[in-house]
LUMNU-497705 format. One record per residue: residue in three letters; x, y negated, z of N, C-alpha, C in turn. Coordinates in steps of 0.1 Angstrom, whole numbers, plus 2048, in hexadecimal, padded with zeros to 3 digits. Example, Ala and Ser with C-alpha at 12.3 -4.5 7.8 and 13.67 -1.06 7.14 Angstrom:
! LUMNU-497705
ALA88483984E87B82D84E88482184E SER88081684788980B84788180084F 
***
This chain:
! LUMNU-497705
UNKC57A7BC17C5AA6EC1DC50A64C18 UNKC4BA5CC1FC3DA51C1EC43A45C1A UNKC42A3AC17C45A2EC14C4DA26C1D UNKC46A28C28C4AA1EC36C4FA28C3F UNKC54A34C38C60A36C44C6DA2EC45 UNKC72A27C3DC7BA1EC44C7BA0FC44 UNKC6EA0AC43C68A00C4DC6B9F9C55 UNKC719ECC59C749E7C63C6E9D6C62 UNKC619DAC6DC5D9CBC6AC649BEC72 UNKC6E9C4C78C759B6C7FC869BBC7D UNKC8C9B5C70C989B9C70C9F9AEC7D UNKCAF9B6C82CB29ACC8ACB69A3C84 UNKCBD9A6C7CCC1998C73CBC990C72 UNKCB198FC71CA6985C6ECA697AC78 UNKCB197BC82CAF974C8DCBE970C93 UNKCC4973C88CD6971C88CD9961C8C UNKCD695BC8ACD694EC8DCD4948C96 UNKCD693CC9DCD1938CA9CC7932CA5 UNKCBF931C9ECB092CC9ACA9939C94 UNKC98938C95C94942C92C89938C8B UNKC82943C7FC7993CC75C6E93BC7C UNKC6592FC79C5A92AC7FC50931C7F UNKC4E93FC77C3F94AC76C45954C70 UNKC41960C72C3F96AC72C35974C72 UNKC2E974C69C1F977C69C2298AC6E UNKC2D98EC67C2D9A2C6DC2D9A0C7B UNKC37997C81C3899AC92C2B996C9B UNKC2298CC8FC16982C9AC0F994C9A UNKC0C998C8BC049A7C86C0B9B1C95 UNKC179B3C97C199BDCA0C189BBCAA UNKC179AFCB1C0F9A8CBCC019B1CC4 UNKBF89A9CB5BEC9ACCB5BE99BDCB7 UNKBF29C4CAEBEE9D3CACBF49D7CBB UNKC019D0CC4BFD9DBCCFBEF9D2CD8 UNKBEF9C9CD8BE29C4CE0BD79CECDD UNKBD69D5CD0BCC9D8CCCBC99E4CD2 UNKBD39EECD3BD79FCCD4BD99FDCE5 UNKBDF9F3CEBBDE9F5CFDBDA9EDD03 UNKBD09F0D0DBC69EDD13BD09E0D21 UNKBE19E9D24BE59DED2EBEE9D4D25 UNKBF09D4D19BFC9CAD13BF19C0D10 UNKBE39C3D0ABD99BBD06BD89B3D10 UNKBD69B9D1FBD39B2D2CBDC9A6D2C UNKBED9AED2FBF69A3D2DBF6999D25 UNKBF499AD17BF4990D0BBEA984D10 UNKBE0989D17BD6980D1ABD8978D28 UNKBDF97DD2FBDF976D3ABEE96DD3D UNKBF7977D34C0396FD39C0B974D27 UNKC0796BD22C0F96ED0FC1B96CD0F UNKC22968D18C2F965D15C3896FD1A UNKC34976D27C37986D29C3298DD25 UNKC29990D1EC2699CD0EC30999D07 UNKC3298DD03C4098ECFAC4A98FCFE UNKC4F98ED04C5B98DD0CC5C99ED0D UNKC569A2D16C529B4D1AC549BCD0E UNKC4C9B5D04C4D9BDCF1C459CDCF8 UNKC419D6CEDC3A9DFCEDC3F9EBCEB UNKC429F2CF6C43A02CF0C54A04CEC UNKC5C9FCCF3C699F9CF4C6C9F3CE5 UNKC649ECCDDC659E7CD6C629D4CDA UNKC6D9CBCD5C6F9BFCD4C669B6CC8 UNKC5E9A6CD0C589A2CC3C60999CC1 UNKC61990CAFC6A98ACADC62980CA7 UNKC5B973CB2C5496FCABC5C95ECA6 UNKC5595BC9CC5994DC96C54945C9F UNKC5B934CA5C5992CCABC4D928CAD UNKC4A924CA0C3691FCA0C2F92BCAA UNKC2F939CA1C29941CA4C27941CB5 UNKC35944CBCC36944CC5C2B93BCCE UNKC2F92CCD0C2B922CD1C1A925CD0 UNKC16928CC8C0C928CC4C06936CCC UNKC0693FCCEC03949CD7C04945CE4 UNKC0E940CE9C11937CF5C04932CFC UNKBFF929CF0BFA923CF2BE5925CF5 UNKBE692FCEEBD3935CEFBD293ACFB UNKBC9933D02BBE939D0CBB3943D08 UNKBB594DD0BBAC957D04BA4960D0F UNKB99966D11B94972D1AB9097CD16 UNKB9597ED03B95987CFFB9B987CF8 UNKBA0996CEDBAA999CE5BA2991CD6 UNKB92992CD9B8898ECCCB8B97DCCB UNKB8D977CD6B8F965CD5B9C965CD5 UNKBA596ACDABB396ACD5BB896BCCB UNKBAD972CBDBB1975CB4BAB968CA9 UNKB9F967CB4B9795BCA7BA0953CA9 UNKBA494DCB5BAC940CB7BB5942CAF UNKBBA94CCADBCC94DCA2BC5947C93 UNKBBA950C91BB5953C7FBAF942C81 UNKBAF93FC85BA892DC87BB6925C83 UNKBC2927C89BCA91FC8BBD2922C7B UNKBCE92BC77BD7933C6DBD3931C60 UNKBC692EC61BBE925C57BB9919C55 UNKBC4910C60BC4905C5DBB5901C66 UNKBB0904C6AB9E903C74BA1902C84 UNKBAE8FFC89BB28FEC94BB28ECC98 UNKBB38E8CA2BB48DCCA8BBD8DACB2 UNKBBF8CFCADBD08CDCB4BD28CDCC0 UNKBDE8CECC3BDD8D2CD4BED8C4CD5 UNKBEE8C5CE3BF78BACE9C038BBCE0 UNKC0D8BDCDBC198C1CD3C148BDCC6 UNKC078BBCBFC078B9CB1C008C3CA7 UNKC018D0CB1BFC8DACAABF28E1CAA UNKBF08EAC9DBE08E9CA1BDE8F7CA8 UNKBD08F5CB2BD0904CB7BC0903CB7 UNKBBB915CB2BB0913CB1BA4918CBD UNKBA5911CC5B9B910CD0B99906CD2 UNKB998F9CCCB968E9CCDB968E9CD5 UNKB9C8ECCDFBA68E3CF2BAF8E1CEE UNKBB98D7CF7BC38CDCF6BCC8D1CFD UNKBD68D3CFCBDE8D7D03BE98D0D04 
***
């Protein structure tokens, strides 16, 4: 038996509430990893992000925090490579704000 056989990076619980936490850095991570791994979810992610999430991966559900969310929402990307800088920009504080207050890192306004 390995370490992470009982594993669960999105308990439901975690979502028991009618509010959900503002970030989630495992669920932004499992995001990324199926973008990474399929050629049509990546497509999706990039063209329409809010039905990648919504759709979730591999009959698996993402559980993302509000910001997060928001913040994915929000990147114009033409690839999975600027989709990712624009997150690691925003995530390090190197993002620029967008209409709402917040920062996103592709310095457009949104």
């Amino acid at each position: 038996m390995g370490i992470l056989t009982n594993f669960s990076p999105a308990p439901v619980s975690l979502y028991g509430g009618s509010s959900r936490p503002k970030t989630n850095i495992t669920e932004v991570s499992r995001l990324l990893s199926a973008a990474v791994v399929n050629y049509n979810f990546r497509k999706m992610l990039l063209a329409n992000p809010a039905r990648a999430i919504s759709a979730g991966y591999n009959g698996e559900n993402f559980y993302l925090g509000t910001d997060d969310e928001d913040l994915i929402l929000s990147i114009q990307a033409v690839s999975l490579a600027d989709f990712a800088m624009q997150l690691a920009a925003h995530q390090n504080g190197n993002g620029k704000k967008h209409g709402n207050g917040k920062k996103h890192g592709n310095g457009r306004q949104f």
